[in-house]
N, C-alpha and C positions, 0 to 999 in steps of 0.2 A: 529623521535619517536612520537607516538602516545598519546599524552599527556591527553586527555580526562578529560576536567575539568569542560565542562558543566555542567549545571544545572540538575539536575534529577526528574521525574515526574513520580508517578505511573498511568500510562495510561494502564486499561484490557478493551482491543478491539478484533476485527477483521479487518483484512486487505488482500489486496488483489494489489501485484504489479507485472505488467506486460509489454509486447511487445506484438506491432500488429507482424499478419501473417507474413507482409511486412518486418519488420523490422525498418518501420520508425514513430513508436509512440510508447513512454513510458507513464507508468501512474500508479494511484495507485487510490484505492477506501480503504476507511477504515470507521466504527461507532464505537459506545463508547456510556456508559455511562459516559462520562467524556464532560466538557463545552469544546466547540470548539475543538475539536480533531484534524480537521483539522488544526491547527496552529504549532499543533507538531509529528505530524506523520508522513508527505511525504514528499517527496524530488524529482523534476527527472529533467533531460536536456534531450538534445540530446544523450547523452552518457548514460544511464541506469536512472534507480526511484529505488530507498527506501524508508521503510518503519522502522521508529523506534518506539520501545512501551514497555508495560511492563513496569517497572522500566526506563523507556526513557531516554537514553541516547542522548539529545539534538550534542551534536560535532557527531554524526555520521552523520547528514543531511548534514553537511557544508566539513567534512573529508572525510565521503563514496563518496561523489558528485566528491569531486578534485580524490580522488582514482578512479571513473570509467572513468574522463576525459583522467585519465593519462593512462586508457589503463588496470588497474588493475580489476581482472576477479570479478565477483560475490564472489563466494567461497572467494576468497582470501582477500576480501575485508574484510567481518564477520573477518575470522581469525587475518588478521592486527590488524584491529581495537580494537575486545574484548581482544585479548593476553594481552595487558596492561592496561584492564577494571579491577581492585579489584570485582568491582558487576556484572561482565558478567555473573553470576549465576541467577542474576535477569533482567535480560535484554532479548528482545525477537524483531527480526526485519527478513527483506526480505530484497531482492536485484534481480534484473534482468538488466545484463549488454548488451553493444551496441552487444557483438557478440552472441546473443540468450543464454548465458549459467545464470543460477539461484540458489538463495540459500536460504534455510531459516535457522533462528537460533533461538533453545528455550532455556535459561535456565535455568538449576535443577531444580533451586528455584522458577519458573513461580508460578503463583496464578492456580488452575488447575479451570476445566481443562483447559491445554494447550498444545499447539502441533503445526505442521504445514507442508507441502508438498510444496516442489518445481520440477520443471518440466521443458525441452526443451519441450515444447510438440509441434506437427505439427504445431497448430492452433495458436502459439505463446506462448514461454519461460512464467511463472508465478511463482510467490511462493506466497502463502497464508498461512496464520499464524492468533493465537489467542488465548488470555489468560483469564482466569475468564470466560470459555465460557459453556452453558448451557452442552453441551457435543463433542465428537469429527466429532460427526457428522454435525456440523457447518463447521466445512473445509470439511468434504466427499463432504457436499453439495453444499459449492462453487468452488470444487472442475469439480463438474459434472460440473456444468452450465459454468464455463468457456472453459470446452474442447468441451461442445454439443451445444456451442453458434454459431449461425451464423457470417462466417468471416467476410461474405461482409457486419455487422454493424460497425459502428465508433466503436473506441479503447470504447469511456466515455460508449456507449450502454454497450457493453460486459462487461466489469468491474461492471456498474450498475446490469446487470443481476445477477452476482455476488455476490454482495453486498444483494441483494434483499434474495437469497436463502438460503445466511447464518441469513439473520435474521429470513425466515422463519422455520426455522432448530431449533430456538431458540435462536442465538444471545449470545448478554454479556448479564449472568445471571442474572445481576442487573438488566436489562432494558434497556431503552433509551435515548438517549439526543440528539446528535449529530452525523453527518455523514458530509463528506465531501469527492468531486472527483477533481483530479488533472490529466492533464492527456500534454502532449508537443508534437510538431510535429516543424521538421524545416519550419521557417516561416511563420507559421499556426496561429499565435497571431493576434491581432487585425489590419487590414490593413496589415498585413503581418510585423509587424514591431518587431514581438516578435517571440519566438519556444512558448510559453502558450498559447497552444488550446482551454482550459478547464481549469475556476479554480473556480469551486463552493463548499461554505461550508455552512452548517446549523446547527448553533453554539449550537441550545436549542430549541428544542423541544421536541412534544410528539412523533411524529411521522418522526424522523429525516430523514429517509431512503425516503418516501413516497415523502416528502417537497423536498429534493434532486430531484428524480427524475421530480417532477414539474418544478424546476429550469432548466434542463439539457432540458427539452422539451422546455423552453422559448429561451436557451439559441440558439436551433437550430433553433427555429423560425426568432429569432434578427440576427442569422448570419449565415443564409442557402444560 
């Protein structure tokens, strides 16, 4: 049984979790007006990435994670999980599991707007999602740039592209602070000694998205 007793966080962001073409990279990109977001937003192994938000419910990163290990699909995962969430009306997350399949989940009660699309799509399984956002055109629009992105970029590029178009769409209506990318490949960690490819976050600033993507080009430079 699904105990969910985590701590709970109102985090209104956008997010964006996904699978390479290949099938061998998960990852997630998410912003916020909210400090560090990246510390409680994503989640991925080798086995699928999630994304929790909204009213965050903290136990889905550590419970969704052991569920896509064990084989449990995307879809089913959301469903587990929130069945015995009291506040799943106010909770809002994504899932893309190891066998290309996706889900996202908003509920009722989301801060609006809020909404989100998930996809098998060719170019790789996604679901994006987002609450408190300037309009739904925030996902239409990462929606595009994830399917018209070029495959043969790394997983972190595409997601970043991602990331970039929903804030130019408008973003969380509040603003800015923070953005953070995550993104795992088997043995792709430092010296090969880890599945984390990718693990950059920018806890506070003005410019969170921008400072991201600075990082993500050093990070290619340090380990190209």
């Amino acid at each position: 049984m699904i105990k969910n007793t985590s701590q709970n966080f109102n985090i209104a962001t956008f997010s964006i979790v996904a699978r390479s073409k290949d099938g061998q990279s998960f990852g997630v990109a998410v912003a916020s007006k909210f400090l560090a977001v990246g510390s409680y937003v994503p989640a991925a192994t080798v086995h699928g990435a999630l994304a929790t938000q909204a009213s965050t419910n903290m136990g889905l990163r550590t419970e969704g994670m052991n569920m896509l290990e064990e084989g449990v699909s995307a879809e089913e995962v959301l469903k587990i999980f929130f069945e015995s969430d009291s506040k799943r009306n106010l909770r809002q997350a994504g899932v893309v599991d190891a066998k290309g399949l996706s889900a996202t989940y908003t509920g009722e009660d989301c801060q609006p707007w809020a909404g989100g699309h998930a996809e098998a799509h060719p170019s790789g399984s996604f679901a994006i999602q987002g609450n408190l956002l300037a309009g739904p055109e925030v996902v239409e629009s990462m929606v595009a740039a994830w399917c018209n992105s070029d495959t043969g970029l790394s997983l972190a590029w595409r997601l970043m592209a991602a990331l970039e178009a929903g804030q130019a769409a408008g973003g969380d209506s509040r603003g800015d602070q923070a953005a953070a990318l995550y993104v795992v490949e088997k043995d792709k960690g430092f010296e090969g000694t880890s599945d984390i490819a990718v693990d950059l976050r920018c806890d506070d600033s003005s410019e969170p998205i921008k400072e991201l993507k600075r990082l993500l080009q050093l990070h290619d430079e340090l380990f190209k």
